[in-house]
C-alpha positions as CSV (number, residue, x, y, z in Angstrom):
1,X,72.1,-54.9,-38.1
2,X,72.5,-52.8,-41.0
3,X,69.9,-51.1,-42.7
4,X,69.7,-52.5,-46.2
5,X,67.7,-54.5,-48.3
6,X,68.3,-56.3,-51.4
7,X,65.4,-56.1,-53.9
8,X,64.7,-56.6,-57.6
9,X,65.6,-53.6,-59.8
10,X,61.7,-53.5,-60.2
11,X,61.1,-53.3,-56.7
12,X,63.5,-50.4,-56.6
13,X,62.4,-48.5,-59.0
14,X,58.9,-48.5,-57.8
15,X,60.0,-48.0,-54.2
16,X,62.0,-44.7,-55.5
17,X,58.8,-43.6,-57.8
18,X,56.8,-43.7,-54.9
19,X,59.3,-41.8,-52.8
20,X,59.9,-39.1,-55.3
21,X,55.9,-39.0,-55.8
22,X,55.6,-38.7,-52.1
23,X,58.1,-36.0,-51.6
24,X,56.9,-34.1,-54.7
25,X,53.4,-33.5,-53.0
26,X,55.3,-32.6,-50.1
27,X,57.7,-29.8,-52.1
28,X,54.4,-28.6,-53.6
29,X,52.5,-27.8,-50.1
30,X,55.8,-26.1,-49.1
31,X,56.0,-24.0,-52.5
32,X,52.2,-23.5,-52.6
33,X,52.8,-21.9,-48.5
34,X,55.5,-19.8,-49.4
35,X,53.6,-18.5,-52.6
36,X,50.4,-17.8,-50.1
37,X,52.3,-15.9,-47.0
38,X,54.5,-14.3,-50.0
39,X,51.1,-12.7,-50.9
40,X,50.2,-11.9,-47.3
41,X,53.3,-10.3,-46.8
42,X,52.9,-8.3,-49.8
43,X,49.6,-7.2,-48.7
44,X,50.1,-6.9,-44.8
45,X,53.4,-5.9,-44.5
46,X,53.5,-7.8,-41.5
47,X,57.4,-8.8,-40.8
48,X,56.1,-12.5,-39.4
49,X,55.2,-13.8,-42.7
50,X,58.5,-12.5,-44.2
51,X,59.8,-14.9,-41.5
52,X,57.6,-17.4,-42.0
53,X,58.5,-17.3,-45.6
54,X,62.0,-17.4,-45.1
55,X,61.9,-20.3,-42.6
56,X,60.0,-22.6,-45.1
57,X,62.4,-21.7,-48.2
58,X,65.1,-22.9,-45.4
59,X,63.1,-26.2,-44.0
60,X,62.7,-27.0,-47.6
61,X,65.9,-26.5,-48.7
62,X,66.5,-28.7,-45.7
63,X,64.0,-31.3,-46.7
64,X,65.3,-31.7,-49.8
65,X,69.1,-32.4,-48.8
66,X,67.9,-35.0,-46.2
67,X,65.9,-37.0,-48.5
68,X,68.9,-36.2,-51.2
69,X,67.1,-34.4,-53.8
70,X,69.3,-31.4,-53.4
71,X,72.1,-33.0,-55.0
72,X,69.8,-34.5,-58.0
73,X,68.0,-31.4,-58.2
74,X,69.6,-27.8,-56.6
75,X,73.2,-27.9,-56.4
76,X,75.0,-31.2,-57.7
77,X,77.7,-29.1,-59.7
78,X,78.7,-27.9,-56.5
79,X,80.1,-30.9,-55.1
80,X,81.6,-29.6,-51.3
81,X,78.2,-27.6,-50.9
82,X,76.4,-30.6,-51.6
83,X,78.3,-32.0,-49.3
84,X,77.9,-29.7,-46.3
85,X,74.2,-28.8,-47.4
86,X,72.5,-30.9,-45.2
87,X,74.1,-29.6,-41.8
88,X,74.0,-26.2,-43.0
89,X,70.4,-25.8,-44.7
90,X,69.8,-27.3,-41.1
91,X,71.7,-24.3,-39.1
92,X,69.9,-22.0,-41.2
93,X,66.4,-24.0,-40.6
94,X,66.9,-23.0,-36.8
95,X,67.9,-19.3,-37.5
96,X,65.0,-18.6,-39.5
97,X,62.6,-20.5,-37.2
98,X,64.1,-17.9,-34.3
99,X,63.4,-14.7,-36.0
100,X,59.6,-16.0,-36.9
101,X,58.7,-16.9,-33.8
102,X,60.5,-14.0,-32.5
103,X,58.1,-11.9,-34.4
104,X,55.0,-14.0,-34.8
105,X,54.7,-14.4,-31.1
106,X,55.5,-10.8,-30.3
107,X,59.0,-12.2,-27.2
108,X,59.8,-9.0,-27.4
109,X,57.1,-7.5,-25.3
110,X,55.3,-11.1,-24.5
111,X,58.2,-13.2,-23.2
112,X,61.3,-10.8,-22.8
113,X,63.1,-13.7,-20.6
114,X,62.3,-16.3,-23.4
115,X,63.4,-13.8,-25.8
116,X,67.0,-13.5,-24.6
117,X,66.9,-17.9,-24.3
118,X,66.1,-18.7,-27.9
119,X,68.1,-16.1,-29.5
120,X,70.9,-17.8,-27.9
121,X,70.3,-20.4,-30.7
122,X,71.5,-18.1,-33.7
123,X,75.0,-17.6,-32.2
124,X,75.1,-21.6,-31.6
125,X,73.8,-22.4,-35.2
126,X,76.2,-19.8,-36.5
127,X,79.3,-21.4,-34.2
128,X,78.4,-24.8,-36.2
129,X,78.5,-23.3,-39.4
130,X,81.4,-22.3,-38.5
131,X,82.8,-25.9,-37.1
132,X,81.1,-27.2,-40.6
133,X,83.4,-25.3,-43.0
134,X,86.6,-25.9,-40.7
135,X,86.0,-29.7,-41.7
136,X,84.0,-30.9,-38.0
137,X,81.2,-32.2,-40.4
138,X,80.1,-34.8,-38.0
139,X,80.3,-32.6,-34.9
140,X,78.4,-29.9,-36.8
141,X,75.6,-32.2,-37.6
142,X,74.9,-33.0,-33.7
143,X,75.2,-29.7,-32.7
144,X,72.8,-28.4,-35.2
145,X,71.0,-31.1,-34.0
146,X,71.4,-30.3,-30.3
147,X,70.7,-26.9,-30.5
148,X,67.3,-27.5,-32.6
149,X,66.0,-29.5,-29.5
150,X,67.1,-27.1,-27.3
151,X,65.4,-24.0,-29.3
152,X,62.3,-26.2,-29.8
153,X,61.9,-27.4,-26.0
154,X,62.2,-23.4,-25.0
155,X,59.6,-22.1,-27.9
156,X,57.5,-24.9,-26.9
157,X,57.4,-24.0,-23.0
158,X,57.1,-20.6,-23.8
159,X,54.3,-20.7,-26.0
160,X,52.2,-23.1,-23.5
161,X,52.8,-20.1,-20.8
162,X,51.6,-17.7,-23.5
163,X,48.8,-19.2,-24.1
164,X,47.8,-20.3,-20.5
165,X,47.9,-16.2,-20.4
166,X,45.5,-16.1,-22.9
167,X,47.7,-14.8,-26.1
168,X,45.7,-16.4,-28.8
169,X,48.5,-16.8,-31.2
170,X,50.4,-19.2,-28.9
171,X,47.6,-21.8,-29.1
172,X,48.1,-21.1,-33.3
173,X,51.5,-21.6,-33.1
174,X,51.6,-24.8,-30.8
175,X,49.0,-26.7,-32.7
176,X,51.3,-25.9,-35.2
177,X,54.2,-27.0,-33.8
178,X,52.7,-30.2,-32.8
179,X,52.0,-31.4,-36.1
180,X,55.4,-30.9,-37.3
């Protein structure tokens, strides 16, 4: 079965309306976060919200090419980066994602072993970059896809035996996590 409709042109337009509605209150949580930590950053110093920033400009860069308002809105005069933008804003989703939680959980000292697992992920993002710009679109896209699972499955473990240790920002971070 194939996943199309037809409807009127009124039905349409009130279907997309509500979608661009829908995704505008999304866009404005995400700007109205970055703005906030972007404060808390300035006024901390603390290297976790520069992260954090810098992995929600990424998810919603990454948002915004899935739904396809990167091409209506960001870049579409660039036509073969609008093509690729949704892998890579992807890839880079995952990178920034490692170095905040990385830094927000403290692997370094908290979960050395852990540590060395997820930052495996950057070279295997950075590998389907690579693949992406050599022309293996559709290969990129599942391994970004792979290798998001596979970060996220070994955050997720190691944050649950964080917390079971008692590191209170490991509870934080997987009731974050959860929601998303």
């Amino acid at each position: 079965m194939l996943p199309f409709q037809l409807v009127q042109r009124q039905e349409l337009t009130e279907r997309l309306s509500k979608n661009d509605f829908l995704f505008g209150i999304y866009a404005g949580i995400i700007m109205v976060m970055f703005l906030y930590n972007l404060v808390i950053y300035f006024l901390t110093r603390d290297r976790s919200y520069l992260f954090y920033i810098l992995y929600l400009l990424t998810l919603g860069l990454a948002q915004a090419a899935l739904f396809g308002y990167s091409d209506r809105y960001l870049i579409g005069w660039a036509l073969y980066l609008n093509m690729i933008f949704e892998v890579l804003s992807g890839a880079l989703v995952g990178i920034a994602s490692i170095f905040f939680i990385n830094y927000f959980l403290r692997w370094k000292t908290k979960a050395p072993k852990f540590r060395k697992l997820l930052l495996l992920v950057i070279p295997l993002d950075l590998i389907a970059i690579t693949l992406l710009l050599l022309g293996y679109e559709a290969f990129a896209y599942k391994m970004v896809n792979m290798v998001a699972l596979t970060g996220s499955i070994i955050a997720i473990i190691a944050a649950v035996k964080l917390a079971q240790s008692g590191y209170k920002p490991a509870n934080f971070f997987l009731l974050a996590w959860s929601v998303f």
